[in-house]
C-alpha positions in Angstrom: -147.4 -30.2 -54.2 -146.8 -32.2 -51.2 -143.4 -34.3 -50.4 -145.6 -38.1 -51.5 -147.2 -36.5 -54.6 -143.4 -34.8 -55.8 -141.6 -38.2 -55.1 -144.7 -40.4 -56.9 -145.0 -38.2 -59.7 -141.9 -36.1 -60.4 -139.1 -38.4 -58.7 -140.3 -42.0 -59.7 -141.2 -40.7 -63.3 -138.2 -39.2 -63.8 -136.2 -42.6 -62.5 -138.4 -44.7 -64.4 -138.7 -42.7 -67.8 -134.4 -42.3 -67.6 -134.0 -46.0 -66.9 -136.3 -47.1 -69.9 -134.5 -44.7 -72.1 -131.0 -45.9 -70.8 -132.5 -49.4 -71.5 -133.7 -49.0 -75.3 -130.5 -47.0 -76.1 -128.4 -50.0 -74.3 -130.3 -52.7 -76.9 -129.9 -50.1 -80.0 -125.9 -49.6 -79.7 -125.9 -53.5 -78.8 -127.8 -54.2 -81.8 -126.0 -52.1 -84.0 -122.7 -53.1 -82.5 -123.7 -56.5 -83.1 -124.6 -56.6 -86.7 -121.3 -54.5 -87.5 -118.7 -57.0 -86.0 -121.0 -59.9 -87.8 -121.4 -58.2 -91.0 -117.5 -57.3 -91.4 -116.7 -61.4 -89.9 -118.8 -62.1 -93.0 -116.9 -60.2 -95.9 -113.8 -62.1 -95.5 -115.7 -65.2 -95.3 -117.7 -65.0 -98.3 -115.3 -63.8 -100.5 -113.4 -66.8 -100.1 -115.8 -68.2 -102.4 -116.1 -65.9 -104.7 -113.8 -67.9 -107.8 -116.2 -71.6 -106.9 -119.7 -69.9 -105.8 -121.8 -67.9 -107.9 -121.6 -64.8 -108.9 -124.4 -63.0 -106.8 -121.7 -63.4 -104.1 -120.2 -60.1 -105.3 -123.5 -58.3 -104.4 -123.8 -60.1 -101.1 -120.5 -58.7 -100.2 -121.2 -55.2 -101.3 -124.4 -55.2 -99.3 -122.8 -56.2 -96.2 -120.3 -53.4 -96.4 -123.3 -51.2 -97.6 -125.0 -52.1 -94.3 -121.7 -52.1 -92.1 -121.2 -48.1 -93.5 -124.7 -47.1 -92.8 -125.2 -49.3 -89.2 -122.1 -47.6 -88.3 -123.4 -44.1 -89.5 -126.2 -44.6 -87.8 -124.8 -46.1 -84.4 -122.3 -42.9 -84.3 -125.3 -39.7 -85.3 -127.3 -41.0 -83.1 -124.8 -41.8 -79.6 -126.6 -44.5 -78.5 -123.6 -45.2 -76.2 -123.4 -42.0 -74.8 -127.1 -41.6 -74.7 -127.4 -45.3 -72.7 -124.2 -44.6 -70.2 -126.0 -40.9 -69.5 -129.8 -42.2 -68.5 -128.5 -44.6 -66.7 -126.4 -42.7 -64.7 -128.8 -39.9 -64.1 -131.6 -42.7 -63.6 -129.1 -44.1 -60.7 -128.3 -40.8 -59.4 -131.6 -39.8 -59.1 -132.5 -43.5 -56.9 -129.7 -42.4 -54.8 -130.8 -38.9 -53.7 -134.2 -40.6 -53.1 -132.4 -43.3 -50.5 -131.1 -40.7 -48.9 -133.5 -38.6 -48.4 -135.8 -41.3 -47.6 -133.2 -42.6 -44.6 -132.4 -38.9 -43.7 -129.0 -39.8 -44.4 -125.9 -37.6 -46.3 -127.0 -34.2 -46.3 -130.3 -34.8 -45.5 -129.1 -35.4 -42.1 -129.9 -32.7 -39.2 -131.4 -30.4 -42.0 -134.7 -29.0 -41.1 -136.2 -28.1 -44.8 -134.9 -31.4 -46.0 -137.5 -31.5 -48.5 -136.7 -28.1 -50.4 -133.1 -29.3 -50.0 -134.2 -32.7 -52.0 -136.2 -31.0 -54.1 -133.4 -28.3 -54.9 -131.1 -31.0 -55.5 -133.6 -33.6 -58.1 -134.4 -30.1 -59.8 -130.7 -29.3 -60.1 -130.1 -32.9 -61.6 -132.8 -33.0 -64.2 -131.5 -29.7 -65.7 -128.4 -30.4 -65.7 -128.6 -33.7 -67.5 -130.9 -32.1 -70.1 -128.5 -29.5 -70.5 -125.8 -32.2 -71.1 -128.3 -34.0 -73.7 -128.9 -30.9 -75.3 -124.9 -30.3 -76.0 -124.9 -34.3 -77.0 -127.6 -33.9 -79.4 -126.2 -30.0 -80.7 -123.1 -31.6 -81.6 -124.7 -34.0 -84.2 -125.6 -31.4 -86.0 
């Protein structure tokens, strides 16, 4: 594989499927944050009128708390925060060591195999974060 094929179809993959990921686990824990702190505003609110509004009121409330136990459940199995915070960094990490080896900058400077030295160091990154995913994932179980 030569240096344009590894950066085109290792590098850029790699930067563009951790930055989607980081993106759909950002929206997820927003979501779910967001329906949590809007939910529990609405308990107090609606059973203010519990005594003057009907009586279905009493199941509205015990579905919103229903729903703010299971989005919360949910939101902590399934570390969308610490999912989202991890792509992203990786994703940025990864863009990093390609601006630098792209300028011949850092440590890329003055090396002679600077492309086994790249790829040494994308390799190293990509199993390292998936060993840190795998211990993130291991400890939901």
């Amino acid at each position: 594989m030569n240096e344009d094929q590894y950066i085109k179809e290792r590098v850029d993959d790699q930067i563009e499927w951790y930055g989607s990921k980081s993106a759909t686990n950002k929206a997820l824990h927003l979501w779910t944050k967001g329906l949590i702190i809007t939910f529990s505003a609405l308990i107090p609110f609606i059973s203010g009128f519990l005594k003057s509004g009907p009586e279905y009121l009493d199941y509205v409330i015990g579905v919103l708390g229903m729903l703010v136990a299971i989005l919360t459940g949910i939101s902590e199995l399934m570390k969308f925060q610490e999912k989202w915070s991890k792509y992203r960094t990786t994703a940025e990490t990864l863009k990093h060591e390609k601006f630098l080896y792209s300028t011949q900058s850092g440590h890329y400077k003055d090396q002679e195999r600077h492309f086994n030295l790249f790829v040494g160091r994308i390799e190293n990154l990509i199993s390292t974060e998936n060993s840190d995913w795998s211990k993130i994932i291991n400890q939901e179980e």
